[in-house]
LODOPA-250171 format. One record per atom (N, C-alpha, C): residue in one letter; x, y, z. Coordinates in steps of 0.05 Angstrom, whole numbers, padded with zeros to 5 digits, always signed. Example, Ala and Ser with C-alpha at 12.3 -4.5 7.8 and 13.67 -1.06 7.14 Angstrom:
REM residues 2
A+00264-00114+00156;A+00246-00090+00156;A+00264-00066+00156;S+00257-00045+00142;S+00273-00021+00143;S+00258+00001+00157;
REM end
This chain:
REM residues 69
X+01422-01445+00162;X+01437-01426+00178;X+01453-01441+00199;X+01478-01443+00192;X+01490-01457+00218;X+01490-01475+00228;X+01478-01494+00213;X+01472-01514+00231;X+01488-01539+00215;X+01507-01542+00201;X+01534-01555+00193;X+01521-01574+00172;X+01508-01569+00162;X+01488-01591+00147;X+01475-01614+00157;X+01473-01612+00176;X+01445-01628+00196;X+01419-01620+00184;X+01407-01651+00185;X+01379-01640+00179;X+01360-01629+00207;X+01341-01617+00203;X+01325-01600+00219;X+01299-01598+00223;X+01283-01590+00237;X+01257-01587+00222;X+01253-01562+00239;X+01235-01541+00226;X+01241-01516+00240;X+01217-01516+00238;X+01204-01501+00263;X+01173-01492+00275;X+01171-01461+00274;X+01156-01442+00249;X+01160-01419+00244;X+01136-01402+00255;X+01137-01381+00253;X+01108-01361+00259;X+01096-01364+00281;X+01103-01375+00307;X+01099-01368+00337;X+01086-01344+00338;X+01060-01350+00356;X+01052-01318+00367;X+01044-01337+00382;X+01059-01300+00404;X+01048-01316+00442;X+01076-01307+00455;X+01066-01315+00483;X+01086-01309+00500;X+01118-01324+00493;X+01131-01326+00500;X+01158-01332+00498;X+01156-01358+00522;X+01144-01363+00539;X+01139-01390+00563;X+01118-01407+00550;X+01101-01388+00525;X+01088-01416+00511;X+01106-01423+00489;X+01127-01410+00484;X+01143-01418+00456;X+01159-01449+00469;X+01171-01439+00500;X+01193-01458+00511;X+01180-01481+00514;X+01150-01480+00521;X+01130-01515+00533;X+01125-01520+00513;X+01124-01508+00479;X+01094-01517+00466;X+01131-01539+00450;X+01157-01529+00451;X+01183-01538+00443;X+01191-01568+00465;X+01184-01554+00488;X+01189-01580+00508;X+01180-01599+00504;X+01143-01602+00496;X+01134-01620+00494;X+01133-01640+00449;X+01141-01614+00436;X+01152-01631+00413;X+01177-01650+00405;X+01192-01640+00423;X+01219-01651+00426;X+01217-01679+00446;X+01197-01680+00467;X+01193-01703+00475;X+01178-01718+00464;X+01162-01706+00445;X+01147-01727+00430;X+01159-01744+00407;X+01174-01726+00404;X+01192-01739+00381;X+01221-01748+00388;X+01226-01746+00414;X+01250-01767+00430;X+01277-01751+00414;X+01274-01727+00408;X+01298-01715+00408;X+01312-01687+00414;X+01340-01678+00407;X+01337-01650+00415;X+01319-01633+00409;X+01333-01605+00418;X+01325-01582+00394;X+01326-01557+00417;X+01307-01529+00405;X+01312-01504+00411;X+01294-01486+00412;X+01287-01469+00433;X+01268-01450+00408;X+01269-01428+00426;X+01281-01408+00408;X+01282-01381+00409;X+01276-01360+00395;X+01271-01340+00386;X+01266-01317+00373;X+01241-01326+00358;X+01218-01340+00368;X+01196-01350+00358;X+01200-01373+00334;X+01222-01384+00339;X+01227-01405+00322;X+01227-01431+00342;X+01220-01459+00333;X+01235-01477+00348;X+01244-01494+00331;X+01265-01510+00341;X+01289-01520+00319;X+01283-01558+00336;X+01280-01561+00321;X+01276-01600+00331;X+01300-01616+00315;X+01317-01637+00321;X+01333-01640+00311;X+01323-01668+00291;X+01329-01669+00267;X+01326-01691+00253;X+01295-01681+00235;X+01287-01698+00215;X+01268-01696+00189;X+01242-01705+00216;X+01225-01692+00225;X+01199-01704+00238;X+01173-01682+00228;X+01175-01676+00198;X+01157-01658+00205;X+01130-01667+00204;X+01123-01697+00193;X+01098-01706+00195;X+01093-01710+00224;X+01111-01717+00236;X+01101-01721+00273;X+01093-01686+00281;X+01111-01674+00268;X+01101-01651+00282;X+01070-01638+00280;X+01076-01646+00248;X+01052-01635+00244;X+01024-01636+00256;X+01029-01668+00255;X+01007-01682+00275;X+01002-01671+00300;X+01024-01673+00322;X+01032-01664+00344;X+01009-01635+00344;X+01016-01608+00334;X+01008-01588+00334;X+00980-01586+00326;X+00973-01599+00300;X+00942-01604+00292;X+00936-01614+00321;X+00939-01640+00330;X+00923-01651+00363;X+00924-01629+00377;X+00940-01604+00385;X+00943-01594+00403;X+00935-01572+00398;X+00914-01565+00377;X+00895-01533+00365;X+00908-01519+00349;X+00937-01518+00344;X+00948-01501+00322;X+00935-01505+00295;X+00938-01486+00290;X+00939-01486+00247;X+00965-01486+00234;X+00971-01506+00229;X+01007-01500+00218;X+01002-01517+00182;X+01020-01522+00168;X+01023-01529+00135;X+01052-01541+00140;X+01051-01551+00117;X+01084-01564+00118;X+01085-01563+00096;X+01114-01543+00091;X+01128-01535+00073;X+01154-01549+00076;X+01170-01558+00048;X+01190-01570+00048;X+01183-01597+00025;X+01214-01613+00018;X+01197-01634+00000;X+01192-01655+00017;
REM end
């Protein structure tokens, strides 16, 4: 969607407030030393990190899967 054919890695199915969407984005984007976004319960990280993320969120109590090849 829009995004000019950049790669991405998108963080889906957020539940929670909207100030834990913006910290839980703040602190993946610094972990992974790059941009990104997150709004409408999405967060958008810029560039292929989804094994860091994954990691990232497993350390930090989420349940998340990684979908994609």
């Amino acid at each position: 969607k829009q995004r000019a054919g950049k790669v991405v890695t998108l963080v889906k199915g957020f539940v929670g407030r909207d100030a834990d969407l913006q910290e839980l984005a703040r602190l993946l984007k610094s972990k992974c030393g790059v941009g990104g976004s997150a709004k409408e319960g999405e967060i958008i990280i810029q560039g292929d990190h989804r094994d860091r993320v994954v990691e990232l969120l497993t350390r930090s109590g989420y349940r998340c899967k990684k979908a994609g090849s």
